[in-house]
Backbone as a printed PyTorch tensor [residue, N CA C, xyz], in Angstrom:
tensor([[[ -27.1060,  198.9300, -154.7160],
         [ -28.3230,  199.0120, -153.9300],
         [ -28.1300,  200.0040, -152.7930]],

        [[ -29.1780,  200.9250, -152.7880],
         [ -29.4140,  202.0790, -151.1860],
         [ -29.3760,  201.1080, -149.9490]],

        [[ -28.4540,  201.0640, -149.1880],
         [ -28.6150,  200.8360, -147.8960],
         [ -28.0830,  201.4520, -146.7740]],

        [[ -28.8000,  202.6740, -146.3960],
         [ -28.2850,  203.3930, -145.7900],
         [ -27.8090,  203.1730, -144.0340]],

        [[ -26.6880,  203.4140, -143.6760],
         [ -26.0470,  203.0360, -142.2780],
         [ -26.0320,  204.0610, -141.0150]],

        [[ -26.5410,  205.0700, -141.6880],
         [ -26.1340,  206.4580, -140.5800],
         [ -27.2800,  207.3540, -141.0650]],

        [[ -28.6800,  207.4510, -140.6390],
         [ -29.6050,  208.2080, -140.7730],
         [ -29.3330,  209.4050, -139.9310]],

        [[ -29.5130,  210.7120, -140.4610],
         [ -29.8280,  212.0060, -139.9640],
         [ -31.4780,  212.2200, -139.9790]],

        [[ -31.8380,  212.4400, -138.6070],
         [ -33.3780,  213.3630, -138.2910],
         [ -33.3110,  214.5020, -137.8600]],

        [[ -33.6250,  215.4060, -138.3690],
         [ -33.7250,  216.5120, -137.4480],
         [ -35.6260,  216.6720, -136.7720]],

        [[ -35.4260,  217.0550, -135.9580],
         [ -36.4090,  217.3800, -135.2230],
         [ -36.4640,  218.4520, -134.9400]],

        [[ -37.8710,  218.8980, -134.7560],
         [ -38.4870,  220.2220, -134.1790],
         [ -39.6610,  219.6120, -132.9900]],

        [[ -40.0540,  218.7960, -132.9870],
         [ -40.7620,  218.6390, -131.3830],
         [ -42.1850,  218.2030, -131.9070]],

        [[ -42.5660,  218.6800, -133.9240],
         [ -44.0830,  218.4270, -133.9850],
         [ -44.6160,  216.8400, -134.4590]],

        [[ -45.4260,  216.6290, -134.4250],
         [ -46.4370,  215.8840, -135.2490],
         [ -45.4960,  215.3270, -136.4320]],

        [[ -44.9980,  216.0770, -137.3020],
         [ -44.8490,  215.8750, -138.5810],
         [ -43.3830,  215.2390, -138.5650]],

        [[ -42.7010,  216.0440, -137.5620],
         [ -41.0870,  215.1760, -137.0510],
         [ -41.0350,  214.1410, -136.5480]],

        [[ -41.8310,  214.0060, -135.7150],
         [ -42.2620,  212.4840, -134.8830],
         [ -42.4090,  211.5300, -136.3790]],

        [[ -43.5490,  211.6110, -137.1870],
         [ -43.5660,  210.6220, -138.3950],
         [ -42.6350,  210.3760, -139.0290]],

        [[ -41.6120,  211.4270, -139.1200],
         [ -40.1480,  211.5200, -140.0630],
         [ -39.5030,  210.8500, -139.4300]],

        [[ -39.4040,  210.7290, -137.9170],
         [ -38.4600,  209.8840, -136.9710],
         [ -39.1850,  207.8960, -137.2570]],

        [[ -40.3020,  207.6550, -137.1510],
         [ -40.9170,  206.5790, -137.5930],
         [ -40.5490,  205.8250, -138.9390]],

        [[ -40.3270,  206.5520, -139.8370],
         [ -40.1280,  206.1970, -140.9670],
         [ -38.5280,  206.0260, -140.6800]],

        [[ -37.4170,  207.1790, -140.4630],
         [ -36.3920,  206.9970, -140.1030],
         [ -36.2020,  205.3870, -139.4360]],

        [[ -36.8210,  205.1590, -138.3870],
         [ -37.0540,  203.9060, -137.5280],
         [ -36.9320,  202.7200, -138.3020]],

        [[ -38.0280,  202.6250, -139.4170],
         [ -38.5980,  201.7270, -139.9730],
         [ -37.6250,  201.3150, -140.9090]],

        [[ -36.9920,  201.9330, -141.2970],
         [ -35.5690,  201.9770, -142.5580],
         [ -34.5100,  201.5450, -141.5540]],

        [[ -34.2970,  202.3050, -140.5010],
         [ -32.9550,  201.7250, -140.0990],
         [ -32.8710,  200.5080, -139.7110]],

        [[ -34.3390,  199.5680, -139.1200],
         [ -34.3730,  198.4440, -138.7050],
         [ -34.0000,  197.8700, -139.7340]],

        [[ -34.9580,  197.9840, -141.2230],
         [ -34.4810,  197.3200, -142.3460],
         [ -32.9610,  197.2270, -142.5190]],

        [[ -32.2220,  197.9330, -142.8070],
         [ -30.2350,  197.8010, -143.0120],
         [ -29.7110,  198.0790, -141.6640]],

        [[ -30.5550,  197.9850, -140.4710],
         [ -29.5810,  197.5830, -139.3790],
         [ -28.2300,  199.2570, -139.3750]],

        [[ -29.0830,  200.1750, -139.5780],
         [ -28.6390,  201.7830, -139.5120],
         [ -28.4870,  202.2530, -138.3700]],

        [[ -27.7510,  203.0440, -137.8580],
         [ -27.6190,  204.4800, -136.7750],
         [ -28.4740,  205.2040, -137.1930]],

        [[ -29.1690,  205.6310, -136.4810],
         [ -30.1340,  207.1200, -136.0200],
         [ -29.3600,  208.3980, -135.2730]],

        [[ -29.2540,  209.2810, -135.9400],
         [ -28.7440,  210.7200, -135.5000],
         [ -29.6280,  211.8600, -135.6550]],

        [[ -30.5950,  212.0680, -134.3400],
         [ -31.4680,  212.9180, -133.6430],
         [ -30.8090,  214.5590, -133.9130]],

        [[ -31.3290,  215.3770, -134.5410],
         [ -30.9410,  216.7220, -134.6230],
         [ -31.9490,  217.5800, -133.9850]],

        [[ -31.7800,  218.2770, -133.2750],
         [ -32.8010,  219.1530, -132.6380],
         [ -32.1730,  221.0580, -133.0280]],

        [[ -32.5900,  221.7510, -133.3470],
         [ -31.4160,  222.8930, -133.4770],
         [ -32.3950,  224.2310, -133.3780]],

        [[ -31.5170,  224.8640, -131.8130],
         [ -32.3060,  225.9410, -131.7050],
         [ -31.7840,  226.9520, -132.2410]],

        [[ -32.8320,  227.5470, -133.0260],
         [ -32.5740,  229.2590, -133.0630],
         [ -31.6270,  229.9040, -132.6540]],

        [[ -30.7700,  231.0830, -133.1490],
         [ -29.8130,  231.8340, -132.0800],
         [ -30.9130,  232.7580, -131.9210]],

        [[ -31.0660,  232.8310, -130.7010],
         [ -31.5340,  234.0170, -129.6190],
         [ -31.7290,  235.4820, -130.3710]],

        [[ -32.3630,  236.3260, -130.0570],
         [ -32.3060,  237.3980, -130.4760],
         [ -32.0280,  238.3450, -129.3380]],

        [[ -30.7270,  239.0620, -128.6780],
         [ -30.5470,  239.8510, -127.7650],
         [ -30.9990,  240.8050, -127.7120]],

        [[ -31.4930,  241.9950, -128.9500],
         [ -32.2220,  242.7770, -128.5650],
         [ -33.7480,  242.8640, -129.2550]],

        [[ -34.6050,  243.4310, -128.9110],
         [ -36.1560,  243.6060, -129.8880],
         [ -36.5970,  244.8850, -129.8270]],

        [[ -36.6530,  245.6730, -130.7750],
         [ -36.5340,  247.1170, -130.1490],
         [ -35.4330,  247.7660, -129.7440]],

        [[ -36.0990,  248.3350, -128.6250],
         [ -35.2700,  249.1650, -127.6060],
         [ -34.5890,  248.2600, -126.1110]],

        [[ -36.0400,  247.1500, -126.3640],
         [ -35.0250,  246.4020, -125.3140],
         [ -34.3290,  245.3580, -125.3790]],

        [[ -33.0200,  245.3530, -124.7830],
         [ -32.2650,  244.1450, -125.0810],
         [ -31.9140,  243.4090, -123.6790]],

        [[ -31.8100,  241.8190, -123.9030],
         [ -31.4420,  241.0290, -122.9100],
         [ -29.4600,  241.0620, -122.5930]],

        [[ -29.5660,  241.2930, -121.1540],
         [ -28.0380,  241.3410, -121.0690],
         [ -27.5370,  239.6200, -121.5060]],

        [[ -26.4500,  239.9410, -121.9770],
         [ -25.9660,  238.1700, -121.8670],
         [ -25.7240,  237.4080, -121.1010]],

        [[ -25.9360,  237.6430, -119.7290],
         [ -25.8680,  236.4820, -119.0410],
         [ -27.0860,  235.8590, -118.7890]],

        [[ -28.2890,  236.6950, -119.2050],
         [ -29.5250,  235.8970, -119.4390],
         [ -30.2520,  235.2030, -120.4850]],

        [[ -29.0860,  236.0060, -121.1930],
         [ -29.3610,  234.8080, -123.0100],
         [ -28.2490,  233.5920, -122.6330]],

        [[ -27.1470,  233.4830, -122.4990],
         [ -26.5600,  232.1860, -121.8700],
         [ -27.4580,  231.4520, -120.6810]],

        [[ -28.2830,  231.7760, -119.5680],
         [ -28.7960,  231.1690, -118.9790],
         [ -30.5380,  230.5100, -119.7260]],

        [[ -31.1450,  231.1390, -120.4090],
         [ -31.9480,  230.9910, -121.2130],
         [ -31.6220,  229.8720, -122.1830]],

        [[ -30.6860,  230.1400, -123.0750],
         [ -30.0210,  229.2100, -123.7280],
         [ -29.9750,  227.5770, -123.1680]],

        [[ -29.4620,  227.6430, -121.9670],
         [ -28.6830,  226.7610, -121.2600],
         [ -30.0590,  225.6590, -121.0500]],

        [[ -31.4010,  226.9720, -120.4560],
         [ -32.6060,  226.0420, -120.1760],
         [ -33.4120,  225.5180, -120.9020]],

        [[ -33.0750,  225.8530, -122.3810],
         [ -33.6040,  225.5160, -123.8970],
         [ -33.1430,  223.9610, -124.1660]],

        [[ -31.8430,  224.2210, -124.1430],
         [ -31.3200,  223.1360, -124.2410],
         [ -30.9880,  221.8440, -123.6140]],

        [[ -31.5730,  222.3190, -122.2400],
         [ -32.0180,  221.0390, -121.3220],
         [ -33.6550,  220.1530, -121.5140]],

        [[ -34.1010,  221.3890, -121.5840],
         [ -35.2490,  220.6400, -122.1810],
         [ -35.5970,  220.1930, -123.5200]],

        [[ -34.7850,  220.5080, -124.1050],
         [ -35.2640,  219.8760, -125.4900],
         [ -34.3020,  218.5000, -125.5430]],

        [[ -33.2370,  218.5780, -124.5970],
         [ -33.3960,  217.1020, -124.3130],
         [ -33.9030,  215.8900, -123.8580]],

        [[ -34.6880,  216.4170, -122.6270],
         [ -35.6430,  216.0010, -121.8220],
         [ -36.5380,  215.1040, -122.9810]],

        [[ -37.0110,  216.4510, -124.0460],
         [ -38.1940,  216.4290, -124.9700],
         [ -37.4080,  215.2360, -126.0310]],

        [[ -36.2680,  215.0250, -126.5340],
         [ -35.6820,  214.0830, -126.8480],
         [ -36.0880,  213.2780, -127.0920]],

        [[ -35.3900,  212.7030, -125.2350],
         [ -35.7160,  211.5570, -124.5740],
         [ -36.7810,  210.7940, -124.7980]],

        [[ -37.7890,  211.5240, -124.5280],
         [ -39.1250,  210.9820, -124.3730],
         [ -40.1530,  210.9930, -125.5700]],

        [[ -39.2730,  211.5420, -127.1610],
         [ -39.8230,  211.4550, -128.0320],
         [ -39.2290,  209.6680, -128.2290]],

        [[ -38.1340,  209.3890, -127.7900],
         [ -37.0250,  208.9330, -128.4710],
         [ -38.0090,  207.2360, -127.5710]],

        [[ -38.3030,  207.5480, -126.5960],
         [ -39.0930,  206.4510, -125.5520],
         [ -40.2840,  205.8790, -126.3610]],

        [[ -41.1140,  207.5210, -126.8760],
         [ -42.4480,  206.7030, -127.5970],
         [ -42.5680,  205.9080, -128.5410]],

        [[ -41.4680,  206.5410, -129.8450],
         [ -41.4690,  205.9290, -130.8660],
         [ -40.7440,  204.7020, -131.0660]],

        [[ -39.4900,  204.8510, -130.2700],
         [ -38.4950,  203.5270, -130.4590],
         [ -39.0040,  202.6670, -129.9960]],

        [[ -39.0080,  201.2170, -130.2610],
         [ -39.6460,  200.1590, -129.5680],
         [ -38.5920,  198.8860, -129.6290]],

        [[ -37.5060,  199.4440, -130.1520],
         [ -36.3910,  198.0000, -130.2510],
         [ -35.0750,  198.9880, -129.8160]],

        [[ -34.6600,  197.6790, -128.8460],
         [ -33.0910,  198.4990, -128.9610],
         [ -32.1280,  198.0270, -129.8040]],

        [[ -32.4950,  197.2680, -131.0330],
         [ -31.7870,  196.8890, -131.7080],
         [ -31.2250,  198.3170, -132.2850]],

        [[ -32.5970,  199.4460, -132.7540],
         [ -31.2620,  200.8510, -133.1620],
         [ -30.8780,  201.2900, -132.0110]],

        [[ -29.2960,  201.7850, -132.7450],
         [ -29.0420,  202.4740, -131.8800],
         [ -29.2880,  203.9450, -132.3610]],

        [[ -29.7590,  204.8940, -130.9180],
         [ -30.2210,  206.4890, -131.5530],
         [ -28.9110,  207.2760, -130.7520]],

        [[ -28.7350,  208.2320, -131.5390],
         [ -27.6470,  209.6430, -130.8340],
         [ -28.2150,  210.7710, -131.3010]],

        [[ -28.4090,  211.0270, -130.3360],
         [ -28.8920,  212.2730, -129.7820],
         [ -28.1650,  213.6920, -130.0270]],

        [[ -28.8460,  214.7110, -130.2910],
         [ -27.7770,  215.8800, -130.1160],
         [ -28.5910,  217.2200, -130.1040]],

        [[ -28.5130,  218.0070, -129.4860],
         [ -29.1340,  219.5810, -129.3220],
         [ -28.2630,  220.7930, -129.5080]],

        [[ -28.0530,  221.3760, -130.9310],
         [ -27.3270,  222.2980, -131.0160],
         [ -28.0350,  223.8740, -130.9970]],

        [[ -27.3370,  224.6060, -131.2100],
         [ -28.0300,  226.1430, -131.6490],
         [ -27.3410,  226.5610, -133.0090]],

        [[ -27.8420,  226.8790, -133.5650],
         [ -27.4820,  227.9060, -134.8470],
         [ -28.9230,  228.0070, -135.7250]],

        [[ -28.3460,  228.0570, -137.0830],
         [ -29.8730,  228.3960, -138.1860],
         [ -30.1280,  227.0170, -138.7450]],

        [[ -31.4370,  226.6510, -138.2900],
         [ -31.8620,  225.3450, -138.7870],
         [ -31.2680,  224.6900, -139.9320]],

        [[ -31.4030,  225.0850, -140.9000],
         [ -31.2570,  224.4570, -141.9520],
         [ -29.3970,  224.2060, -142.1600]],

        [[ -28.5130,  225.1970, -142.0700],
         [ -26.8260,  225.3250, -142.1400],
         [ -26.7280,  224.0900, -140.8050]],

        [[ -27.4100,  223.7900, -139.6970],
         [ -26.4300,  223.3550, -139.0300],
         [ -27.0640,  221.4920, -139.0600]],

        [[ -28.0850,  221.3060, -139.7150],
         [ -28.5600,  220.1480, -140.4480],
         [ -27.6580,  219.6570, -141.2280]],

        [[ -27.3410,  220.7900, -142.2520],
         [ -26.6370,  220.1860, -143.4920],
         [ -24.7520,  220.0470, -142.5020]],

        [[ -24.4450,  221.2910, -141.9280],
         [ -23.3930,  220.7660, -141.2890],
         [ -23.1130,  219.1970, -140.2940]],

        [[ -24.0870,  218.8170, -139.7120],
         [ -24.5130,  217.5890, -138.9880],
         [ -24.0540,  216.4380, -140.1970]],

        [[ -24.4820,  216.5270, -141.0190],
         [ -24.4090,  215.5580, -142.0230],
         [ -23.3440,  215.3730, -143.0190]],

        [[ -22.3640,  216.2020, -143.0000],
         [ -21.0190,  216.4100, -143.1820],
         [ -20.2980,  215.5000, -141.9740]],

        [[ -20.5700,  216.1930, -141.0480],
         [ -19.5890,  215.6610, -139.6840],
         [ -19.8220,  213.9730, -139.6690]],

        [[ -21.2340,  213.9090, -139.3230],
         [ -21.4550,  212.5820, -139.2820],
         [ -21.1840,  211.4000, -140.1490]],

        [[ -21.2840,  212.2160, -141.7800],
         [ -21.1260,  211.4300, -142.8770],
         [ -22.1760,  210.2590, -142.9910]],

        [[ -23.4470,  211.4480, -142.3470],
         [ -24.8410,  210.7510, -142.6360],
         [ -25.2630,  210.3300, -144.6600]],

        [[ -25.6220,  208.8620, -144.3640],
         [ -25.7740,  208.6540, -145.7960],
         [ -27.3990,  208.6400, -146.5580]],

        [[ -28.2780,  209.4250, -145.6220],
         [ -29.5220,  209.5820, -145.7230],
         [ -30.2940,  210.3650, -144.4720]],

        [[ -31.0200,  211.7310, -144.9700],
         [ -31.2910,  212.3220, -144.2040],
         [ -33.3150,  212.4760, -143.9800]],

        [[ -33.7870,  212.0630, -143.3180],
         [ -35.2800,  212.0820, -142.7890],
         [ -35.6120,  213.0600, -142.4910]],

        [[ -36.1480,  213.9640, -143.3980],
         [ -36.8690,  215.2700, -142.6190],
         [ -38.7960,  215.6270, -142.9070]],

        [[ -39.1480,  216.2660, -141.9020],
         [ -40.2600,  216.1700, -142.0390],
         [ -40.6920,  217.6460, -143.1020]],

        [[ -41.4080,  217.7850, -143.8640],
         [ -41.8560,  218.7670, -144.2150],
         [ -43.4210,  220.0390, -143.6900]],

        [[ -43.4880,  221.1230, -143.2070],
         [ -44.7070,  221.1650, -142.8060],
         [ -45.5690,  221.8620, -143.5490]],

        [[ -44.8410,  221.9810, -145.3310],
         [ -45.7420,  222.5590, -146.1640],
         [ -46.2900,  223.8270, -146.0430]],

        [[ -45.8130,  224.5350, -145.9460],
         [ -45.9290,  226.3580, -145.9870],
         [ -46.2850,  226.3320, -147.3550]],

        [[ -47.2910,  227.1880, -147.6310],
         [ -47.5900,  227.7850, -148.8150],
         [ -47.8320,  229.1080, -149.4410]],

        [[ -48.0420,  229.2240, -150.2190],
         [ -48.2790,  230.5370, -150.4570],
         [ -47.0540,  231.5070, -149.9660]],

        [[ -47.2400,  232.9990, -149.9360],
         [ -46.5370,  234.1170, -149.8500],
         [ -45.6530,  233.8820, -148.5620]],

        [[ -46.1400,  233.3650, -147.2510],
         [ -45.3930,  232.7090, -146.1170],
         [ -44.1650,  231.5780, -146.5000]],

        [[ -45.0930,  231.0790, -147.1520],
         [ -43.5680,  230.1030, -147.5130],
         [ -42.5730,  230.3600, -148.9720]],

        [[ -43.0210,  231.2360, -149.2510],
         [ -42.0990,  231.9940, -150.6110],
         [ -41.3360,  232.4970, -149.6690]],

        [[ -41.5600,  233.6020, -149.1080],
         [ -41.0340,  234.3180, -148.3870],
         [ -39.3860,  233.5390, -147.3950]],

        [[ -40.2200,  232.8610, -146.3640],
         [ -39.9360,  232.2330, -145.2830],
         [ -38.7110,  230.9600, -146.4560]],

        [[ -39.3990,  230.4000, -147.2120],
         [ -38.3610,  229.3000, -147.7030],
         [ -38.4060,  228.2780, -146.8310]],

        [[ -38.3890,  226.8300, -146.4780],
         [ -38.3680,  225.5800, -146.0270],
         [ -37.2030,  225.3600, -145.7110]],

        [[ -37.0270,  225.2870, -144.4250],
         [ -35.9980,  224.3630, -143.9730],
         [ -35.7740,  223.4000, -144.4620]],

        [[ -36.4820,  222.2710, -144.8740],
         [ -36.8510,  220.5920, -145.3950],
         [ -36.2880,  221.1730, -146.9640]],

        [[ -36.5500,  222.1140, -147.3940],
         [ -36.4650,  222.6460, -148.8850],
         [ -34.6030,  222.7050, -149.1100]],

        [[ -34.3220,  223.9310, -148.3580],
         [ -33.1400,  224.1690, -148.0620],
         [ -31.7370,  223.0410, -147.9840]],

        [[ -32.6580,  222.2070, -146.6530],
         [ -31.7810,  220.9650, -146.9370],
         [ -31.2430,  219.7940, -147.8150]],

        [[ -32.3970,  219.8210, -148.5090],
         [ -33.1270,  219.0990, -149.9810],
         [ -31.9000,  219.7490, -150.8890]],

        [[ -31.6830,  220.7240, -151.5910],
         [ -30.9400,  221.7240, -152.2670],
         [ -29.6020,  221.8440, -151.4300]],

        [[ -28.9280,  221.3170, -150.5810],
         [ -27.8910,  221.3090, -149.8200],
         [ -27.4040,  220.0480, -149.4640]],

        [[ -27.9440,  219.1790, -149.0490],
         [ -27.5660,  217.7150, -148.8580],
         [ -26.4870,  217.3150, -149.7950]],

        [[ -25.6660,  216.2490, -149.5890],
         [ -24.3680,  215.5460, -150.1590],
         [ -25.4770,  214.2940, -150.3420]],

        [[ -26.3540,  213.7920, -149.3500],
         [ -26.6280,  212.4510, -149.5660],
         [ -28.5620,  212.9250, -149.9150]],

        [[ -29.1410,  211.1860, -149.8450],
         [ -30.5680,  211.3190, -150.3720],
         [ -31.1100,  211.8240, -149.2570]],

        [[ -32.3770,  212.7320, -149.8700],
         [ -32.8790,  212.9900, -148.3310],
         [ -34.6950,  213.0860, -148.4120]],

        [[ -35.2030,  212.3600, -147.8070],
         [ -36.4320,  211.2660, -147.2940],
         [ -37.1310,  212.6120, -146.6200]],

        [[ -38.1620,  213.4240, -147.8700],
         [ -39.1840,  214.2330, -147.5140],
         [ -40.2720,  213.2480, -146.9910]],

        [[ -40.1910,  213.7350, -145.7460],
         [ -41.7990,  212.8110, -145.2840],
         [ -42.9580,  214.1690, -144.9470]],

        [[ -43.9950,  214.2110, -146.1640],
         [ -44.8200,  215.3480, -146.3660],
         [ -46.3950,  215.1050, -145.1200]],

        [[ -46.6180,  216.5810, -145.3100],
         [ -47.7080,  216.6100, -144.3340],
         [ -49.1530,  216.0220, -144.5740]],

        [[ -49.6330,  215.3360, -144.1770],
         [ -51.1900,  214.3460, -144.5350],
         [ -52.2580,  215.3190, -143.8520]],

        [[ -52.0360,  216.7480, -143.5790],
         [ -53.3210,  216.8480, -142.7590],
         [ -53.7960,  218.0510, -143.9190]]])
């Protein structure tokens, strides 16, 4: 029988992650699971063009990304949770969405991963490719597409 003990979420901040975190919720209460919050920014782009940011303002930039998207966390982590029976861990990294998901879930030896999907279609999402997709096709363990209703 699936009873998973160590849920992976990654988050991006929308609508559609918030529901993925709910459902995450709703499962871990059931088997009495860990919640592991992924948030993962972008690496920076130092130059665009002709102009480029020196690095001590992409490290300070960086630095203020990543404070607030804890902040943003927090207070996702306030609305939805309503028991402290889970316990949630938190984490805000940088690299490429999808590699440092699937790396998260290695480390952690997450045994089920919650991600939200936001359904790109067409030539944008041929193109572009799904994070949620990516991970899907990369995962070690099951991983809990929670699709878009709008």
């Amino acid at each position: 029988m699936f009873a998973p003990k160590k849920i992976l979420v990654p988050i991006d901040f929308s609508k559609f992650s918030e529901i993925a975190l709910k459902q995450a919720y709703d499962i871990a209460i059931q088997y009495k699971a860990k919640i592991y919050l992924l948030h993962v920014i972008d690496v920076i782009q130092i130059c665009a063009g002709e102009y480029c940011f020196d690095e001590r303002m992409v490290v300070e930039l960086e630095k203020r990304i990543i404070q607030s998207s804890e902040e943003m966390m927090q207070k996702l982590i306030e609305k939805v949770i309503k028991s402290k029976d889970v316990k949630i861990i938190s984490k805000v990294v940088k690299g490429t969405p999808y590699e440092a998901i699937l790396k998260e879930q290695q480390s952690k030896k997450a045994d089920l991963i919650v991600i939200a999907s936001h359904g790109r279609t067409g030539l944008i999402g041929h193109l572009m490719g799904s994070v949620a997709e990516k991970v899907a096709r990369g995962a070690t363990c099951p991983v809990l597409l929670v699709k878009n209703k709008i």
